[in-house]
C-alpha positions in Angstrom: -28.4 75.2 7.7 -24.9 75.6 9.0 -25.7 74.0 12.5 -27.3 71.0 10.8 -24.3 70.4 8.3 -22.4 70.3 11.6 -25.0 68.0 13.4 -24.3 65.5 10.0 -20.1 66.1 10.2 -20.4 65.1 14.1 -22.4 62.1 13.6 -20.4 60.8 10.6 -17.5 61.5 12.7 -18.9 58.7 15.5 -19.8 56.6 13.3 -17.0 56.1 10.8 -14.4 54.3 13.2 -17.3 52.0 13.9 -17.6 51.1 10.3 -13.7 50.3 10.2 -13.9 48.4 13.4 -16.5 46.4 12.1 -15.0 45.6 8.9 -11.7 45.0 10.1 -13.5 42.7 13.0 -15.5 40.8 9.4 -12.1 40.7 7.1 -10.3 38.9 10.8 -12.9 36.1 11.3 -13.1 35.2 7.5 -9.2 35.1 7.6 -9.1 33.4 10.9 -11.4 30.3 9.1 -9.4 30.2 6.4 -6.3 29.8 8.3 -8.6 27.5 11.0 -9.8 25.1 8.0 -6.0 25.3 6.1 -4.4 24.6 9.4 -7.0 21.2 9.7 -7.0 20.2 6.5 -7.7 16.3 7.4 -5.1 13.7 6.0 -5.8 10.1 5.3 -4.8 7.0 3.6 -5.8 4.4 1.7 -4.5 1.0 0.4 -3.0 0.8 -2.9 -1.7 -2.3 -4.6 1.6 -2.9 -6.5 0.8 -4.2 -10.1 4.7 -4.4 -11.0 6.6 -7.5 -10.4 9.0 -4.5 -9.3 8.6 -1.3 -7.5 10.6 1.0 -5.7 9.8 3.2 -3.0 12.2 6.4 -3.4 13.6 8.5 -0.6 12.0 11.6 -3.3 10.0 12.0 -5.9 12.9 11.2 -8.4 14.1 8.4 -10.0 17.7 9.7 -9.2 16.6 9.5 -5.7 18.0 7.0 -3.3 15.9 3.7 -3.3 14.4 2.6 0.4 12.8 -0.7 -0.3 12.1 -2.2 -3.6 8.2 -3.9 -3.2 7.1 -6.7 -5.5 3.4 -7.9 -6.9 1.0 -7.5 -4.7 2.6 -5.8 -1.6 0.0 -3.5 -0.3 1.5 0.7 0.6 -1.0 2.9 2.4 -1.0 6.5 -0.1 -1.5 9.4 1.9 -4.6 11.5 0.6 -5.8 14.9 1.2 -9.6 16.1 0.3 -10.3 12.8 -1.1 -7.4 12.6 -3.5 -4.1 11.1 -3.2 -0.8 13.5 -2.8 0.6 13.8 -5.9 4.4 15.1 -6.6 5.5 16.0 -10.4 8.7 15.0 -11.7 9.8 15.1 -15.1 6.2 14.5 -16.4 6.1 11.8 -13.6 3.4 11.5 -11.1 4.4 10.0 -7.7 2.7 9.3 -4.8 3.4 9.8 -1.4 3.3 6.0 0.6 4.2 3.9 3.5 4.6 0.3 3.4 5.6 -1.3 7.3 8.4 1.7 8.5 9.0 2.6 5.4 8.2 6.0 3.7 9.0 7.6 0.9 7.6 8.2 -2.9 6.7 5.6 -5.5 5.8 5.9 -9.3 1.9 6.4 -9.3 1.5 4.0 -12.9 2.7 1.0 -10.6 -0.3 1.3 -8.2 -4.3 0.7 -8.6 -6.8 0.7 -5.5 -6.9 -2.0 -3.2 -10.4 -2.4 -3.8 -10.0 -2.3 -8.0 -7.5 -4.9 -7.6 -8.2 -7.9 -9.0 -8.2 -11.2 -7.0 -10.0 -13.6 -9.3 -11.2 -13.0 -12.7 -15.3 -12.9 -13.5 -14.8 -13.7 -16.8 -12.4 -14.2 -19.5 -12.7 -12.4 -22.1 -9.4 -13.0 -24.9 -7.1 -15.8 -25.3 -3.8 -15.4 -27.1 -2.8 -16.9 -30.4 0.7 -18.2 -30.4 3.2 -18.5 -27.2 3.1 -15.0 -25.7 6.0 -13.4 -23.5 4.1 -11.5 -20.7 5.5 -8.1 -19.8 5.5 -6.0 -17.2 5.3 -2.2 -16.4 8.7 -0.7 -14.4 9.3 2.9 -13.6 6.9 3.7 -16.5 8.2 1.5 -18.9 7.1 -1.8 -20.7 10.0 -4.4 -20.1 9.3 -8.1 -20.5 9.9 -10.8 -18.7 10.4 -14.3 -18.8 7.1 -15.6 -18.2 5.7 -17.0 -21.5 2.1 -18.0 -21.5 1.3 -20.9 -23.7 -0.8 -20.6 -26.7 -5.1 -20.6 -26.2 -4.0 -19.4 -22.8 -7.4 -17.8 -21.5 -6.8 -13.7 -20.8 -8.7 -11.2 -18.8 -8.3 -7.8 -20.9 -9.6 -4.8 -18.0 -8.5 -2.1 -20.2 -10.0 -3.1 -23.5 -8.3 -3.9 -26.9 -6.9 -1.9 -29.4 -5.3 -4.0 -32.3 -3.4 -0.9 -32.8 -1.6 -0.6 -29.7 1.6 -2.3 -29.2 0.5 -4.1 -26.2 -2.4 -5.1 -23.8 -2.8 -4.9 -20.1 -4.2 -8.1 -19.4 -4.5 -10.6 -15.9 -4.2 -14.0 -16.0 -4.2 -17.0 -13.3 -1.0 -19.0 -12.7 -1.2 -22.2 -10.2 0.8 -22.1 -7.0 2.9 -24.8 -5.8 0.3 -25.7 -3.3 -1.9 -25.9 -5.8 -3.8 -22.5 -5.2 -4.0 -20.1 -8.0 -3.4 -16.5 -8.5 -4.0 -13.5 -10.1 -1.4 -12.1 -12.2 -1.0 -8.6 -14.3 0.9 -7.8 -17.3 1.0 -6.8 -20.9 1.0 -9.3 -23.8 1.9 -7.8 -27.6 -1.6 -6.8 -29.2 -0.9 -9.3 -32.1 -0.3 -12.0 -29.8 -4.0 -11.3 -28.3 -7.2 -13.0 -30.1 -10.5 -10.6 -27.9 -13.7 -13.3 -27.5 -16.3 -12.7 -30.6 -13.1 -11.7 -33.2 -12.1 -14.9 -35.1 -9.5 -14.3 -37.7 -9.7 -17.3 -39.7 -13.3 -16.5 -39.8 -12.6 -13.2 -41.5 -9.8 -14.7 -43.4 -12.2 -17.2 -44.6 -15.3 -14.6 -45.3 -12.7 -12.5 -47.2 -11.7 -15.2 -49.5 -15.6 -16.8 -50.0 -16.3 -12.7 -51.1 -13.3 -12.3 -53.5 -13.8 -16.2 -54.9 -17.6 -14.8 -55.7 -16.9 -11.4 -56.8 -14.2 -13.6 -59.5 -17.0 -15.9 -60.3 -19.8 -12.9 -60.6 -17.8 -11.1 -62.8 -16.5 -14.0 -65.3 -20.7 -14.9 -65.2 -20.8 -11.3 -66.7 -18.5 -11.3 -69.0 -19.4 -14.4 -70.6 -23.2 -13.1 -70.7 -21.7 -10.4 -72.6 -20.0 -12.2 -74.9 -23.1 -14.6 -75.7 -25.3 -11.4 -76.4 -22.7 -9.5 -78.1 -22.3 -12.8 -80.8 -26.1 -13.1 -80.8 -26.3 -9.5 -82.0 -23.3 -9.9 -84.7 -25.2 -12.9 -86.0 -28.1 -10.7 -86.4 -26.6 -8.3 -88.3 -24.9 -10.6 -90.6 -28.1 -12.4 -91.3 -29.9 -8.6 -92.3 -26.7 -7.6 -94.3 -27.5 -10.9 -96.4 -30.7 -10.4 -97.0 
């Protein structure tokens, strides 16, 4: 019994280091993946498009920061992304994203810039016109400002976020005509109550408010005087039996 218990000590004894080595060699070859694939980690960018008539491109991610080029409508950055998703920096509840536009790099506010490819460059379909001369504005370092752009009343509107009478304003486009008599594509906001959306007609509510209230008046006055008629019919009545 005593010689086998040795036999099992000895064996136990060989094969223990073998068990660490092996483990050891397993925990090195995960980590040495982990650090291959971190160490790889593949980089890209894509083309973004400047939807501000102003935008600057900031040495940080901070507004404080110093200002490297200030881009207008249009101008096209390349933003750096990583795993499919752009590089984002927070600041102050800001998002930034890491571009390059020519020689330029640096950090510009993410609200000012949409996909190349979601940019519009002609509009399908209008879908809104506004109601009254409207003063376009326009989105800078994440605030509405306006501008002096006024579009005229009727003015055909392209609304790509939707409408929300509740909201202040509406991100619409709309298509100004070039000198050389070529048109483009322009983004803004308009005031919500400036804003008519196709298939809402306010004077057609107004006047399908008014027809309702005229003919609830007329309803009621139609009641009353039924009333009245019966209620003298049945007085009568009663006079005539209180005679007899």
């Amino acid at each position: 019994m005593i010689r086998f218990i040795l036999i099992l000590m000895i064996c136990f004894c060989f094969a223990c280091p073998a068990m660490i080595s092996s483990t050891t060699n397993s925990a090195t070859a995960s980590t040495g993946v982990s650090n291959y694939d971190a160490e790889n980690f593949e980089t890209s960018t894509q083309n973004f498009v400047v939807t501000a008539n102003k935008a600057n491109i900031f040495k940080n991610a901070d507004f404080a920061s110093d200002v490297l080029k200030t881009l207008s409508l249009k101008n096209v950055v390349q933003v750096t992304f990583t795993d499919n998703k752009p590089i984002e920096t927070l600041k102050d509840n800001f998002v930034f994203y890491s571009v390059k536009f020519a020689d330029v790099e640096g950090f510009m506010l993410a609200d000012l810039l949409v996909p190349e490819q979601k940019f519009l460059t002609s509009i399908p379909k209008f879908n809104a016109q506004t109601n009254t001369e409207a003063r376009v504005y326009f989105l800078e370092d994440n605030k509405i400002k306006e501008s002096e752009i006024t579009l005229k009343n009727k003015e055909r509107i392209f609304l790509y976020e939707g409408f929300d009478s509740k909201k202040e304003f509406t991100a619409i486009t709309y298509v100004v005509t070039n000198q050389d008599g070529t048109h483009s594509v322009m983004y803004g906001y308009l005031k919500s109550k400036d804003i008519n959306p196709d298939g809402i007609n306010p004077l057609l509510i107004t006047c399908v408010v008014l027809i309702l209230a005229i003919l609830g008046i007329i309803f009621a006055w139609m009641f009353m005087k039924n009333k009245k008629i019966k209620f003298k019919k049945k007085k009568s009545v009663d006079i005539q039996k209180t005679s007899e």
